[in-house]
N, C-alpha and C positions, 0 to 999 in steps of 0.2 A: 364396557364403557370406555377403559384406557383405548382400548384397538380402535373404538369406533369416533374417538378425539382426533388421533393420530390420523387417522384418513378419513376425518375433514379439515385438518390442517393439511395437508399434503394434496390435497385438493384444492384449497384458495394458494397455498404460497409455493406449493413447488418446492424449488428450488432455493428461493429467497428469503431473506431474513425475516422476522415480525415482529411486533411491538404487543407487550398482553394487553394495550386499549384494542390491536387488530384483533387478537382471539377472543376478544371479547364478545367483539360485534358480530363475531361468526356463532358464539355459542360457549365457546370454553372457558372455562372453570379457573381460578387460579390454582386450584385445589389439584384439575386433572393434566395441569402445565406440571404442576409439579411432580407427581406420578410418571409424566412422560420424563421428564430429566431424568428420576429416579432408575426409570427402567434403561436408559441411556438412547432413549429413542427419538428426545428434544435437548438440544443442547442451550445454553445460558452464555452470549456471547455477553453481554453487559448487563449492566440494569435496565430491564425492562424490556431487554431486545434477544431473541431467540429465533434459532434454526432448525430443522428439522436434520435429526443426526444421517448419516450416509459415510459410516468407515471415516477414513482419515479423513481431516479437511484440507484439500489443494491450496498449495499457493493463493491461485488463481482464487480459489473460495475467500480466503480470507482475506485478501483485497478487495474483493466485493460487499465482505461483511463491513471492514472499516469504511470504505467509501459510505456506505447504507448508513454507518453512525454518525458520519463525521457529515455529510451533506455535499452539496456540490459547492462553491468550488472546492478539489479536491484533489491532487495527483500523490499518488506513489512516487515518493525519490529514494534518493540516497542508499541506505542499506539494504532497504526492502528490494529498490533497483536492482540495485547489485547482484540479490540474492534471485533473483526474476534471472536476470542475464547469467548468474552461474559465472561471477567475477569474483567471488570470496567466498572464504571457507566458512565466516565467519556466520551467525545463525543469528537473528535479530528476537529479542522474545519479544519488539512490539511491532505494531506496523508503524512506519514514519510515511507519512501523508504531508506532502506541501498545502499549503493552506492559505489564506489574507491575514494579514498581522492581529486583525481584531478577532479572528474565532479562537476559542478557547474550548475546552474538554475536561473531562475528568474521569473518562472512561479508561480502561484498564485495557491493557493489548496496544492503545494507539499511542505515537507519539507524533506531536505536530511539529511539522518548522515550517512555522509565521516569519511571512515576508511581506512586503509591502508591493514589491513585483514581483508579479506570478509569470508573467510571460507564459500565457496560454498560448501562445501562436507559434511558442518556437521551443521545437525539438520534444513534442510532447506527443504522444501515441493514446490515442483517442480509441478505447474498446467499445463494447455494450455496457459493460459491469464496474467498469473502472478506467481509469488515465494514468498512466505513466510517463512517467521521462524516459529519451530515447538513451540509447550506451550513452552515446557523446553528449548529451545534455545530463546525465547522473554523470559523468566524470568531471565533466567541466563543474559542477555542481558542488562535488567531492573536494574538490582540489581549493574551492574558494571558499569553501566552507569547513577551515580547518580547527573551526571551535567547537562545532556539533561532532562532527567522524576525525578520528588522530588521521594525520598526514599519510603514514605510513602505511595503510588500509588504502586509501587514495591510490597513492603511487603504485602498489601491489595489484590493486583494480584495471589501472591503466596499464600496467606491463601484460598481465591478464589477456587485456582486450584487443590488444596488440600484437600478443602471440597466437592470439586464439581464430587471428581475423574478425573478430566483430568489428573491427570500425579501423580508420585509417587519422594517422596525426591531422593531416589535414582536414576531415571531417570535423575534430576536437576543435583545430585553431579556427573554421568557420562559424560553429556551434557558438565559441565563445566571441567571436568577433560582435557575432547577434545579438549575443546578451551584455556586450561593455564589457568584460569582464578579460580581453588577451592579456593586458596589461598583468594581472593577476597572478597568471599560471605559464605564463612567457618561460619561463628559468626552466619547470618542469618540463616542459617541451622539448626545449633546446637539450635539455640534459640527454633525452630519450632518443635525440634525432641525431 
C-alpha cells in the first residue's frame, strides 16, 4: 500500500511540492503521508505542505519550495542571493523571500523582508520555479539594508563579486540609480573604486 501511495503521488506532483487537502483529492491517507515521511520517502516541508523525497534538496529545490509557500508576489534576496551567486561563506538556515509589506508567515525555513516597493521590473531574474534578484540588485539590496544583514557580509559580498567578475561597479551604481537608492551606498563605492 505505502509503494503504491508513493507512486500515485509521484504521478500527480512530480517534482513539486503538495498540500494534504491535494492528497487528499488523489486518494491518500493522512495515515499513509505519514508512513511515507517515516520511511523517508515524503518529506514535511511545513504544515500541511510536502514533497516527494529525491536525496539532498538543491538550492534551486528549496527556493521553489518557499516560493510554493509563500505565494507570488515573491522573490529570493539577500542571503539566500548571495548563497545562489556563491558570494558568502555564510549558510542561511531560512530562505529570505522579498515580499509586499502586508504578507506575513509563520512557516518555518522562510524569512520574509516586507517592503512596500518591490520593484518587480528592475534587476530581478524571472525562472519557471522562482524570482530572484540579479548580483547587482542583492548587493545594492545588502548594502541599504544594513538592519536585516551586518554591513560587513555586504561589503565582503561586494569585494566577492568583484574579484570574482560577476558584475562590474558600474552595473552596482546603475542598479541602484533605478532603485533611488545611489545616495545610500555612494561612500561604499567610492571606497572600492
Amino acid at each position: 500500500m505505502k509503494m503504491m501511495a508513493q507512486q500515485i503521488l509521484a504521478k500527480h506532483f512530480k517534482n513539486k511540492p503538495f498540500l494534504l487537502k491535494e492528497a487528499r483529492t488523489i486518494g491518500i491517507t493522512r495515515y499513509e503521508l505519514k508512513k511515507l515521511i517515516e520511511l523517508g520517502r515524503v518529506v514535511k516541508l511545513a504544515h500541511g505542505t510536502y514533497s516527494l523525497f529525491k536525496g539532498d534538496i538543491s538550492l534551486a529545490q528549496q527556493f521553489k519550495n518557499a516560493t510554493t509557500l509563500i505565494g507570488k508576489p515573491s522573490v529570493i534576496c539577500l542571503l539566500s542571493a548571495l548563497e545562489f551567486y556563491d558570494l558568502t561563506d555564510l549558510i542561511s538556515k531560512e530562505i529570505w523571500l522579498m515580499v509586499p509589506a502586508d504578507k506575513r508567515t509563520h512557516k518555518k525555513g522562510v524569512r520574509l523582508f516586507r517592503t512596500t516597493h518591490l520593484y518587480l521590473n528592475i534587476g530581478i531574474i524571472k525562472n519557471q520555479d522562482f524570482d530572484i534578484t540579479s548580483v547587482e540588485r542583492t548587493l545594492v539590496d545588502m548594502l541599504t539594508h544594513t538592519r536585516q544583514i551586518a554591513i560587513a557580509v555586504a561589503i565582503e559580498a561586494l569585494r566577492r563579486a568583484l574579484h570574482l567578475n560577476k558584475t562590474t561597479l558600474s552595473k552596482i551604481v546603475d542598479t541602484a540609480k533605478k532603485l533611488g537608492v545611489l545616495h545610500r551606498i555612494q561612500s561604499y563605492i567610492e571606497a572600492l573604486a
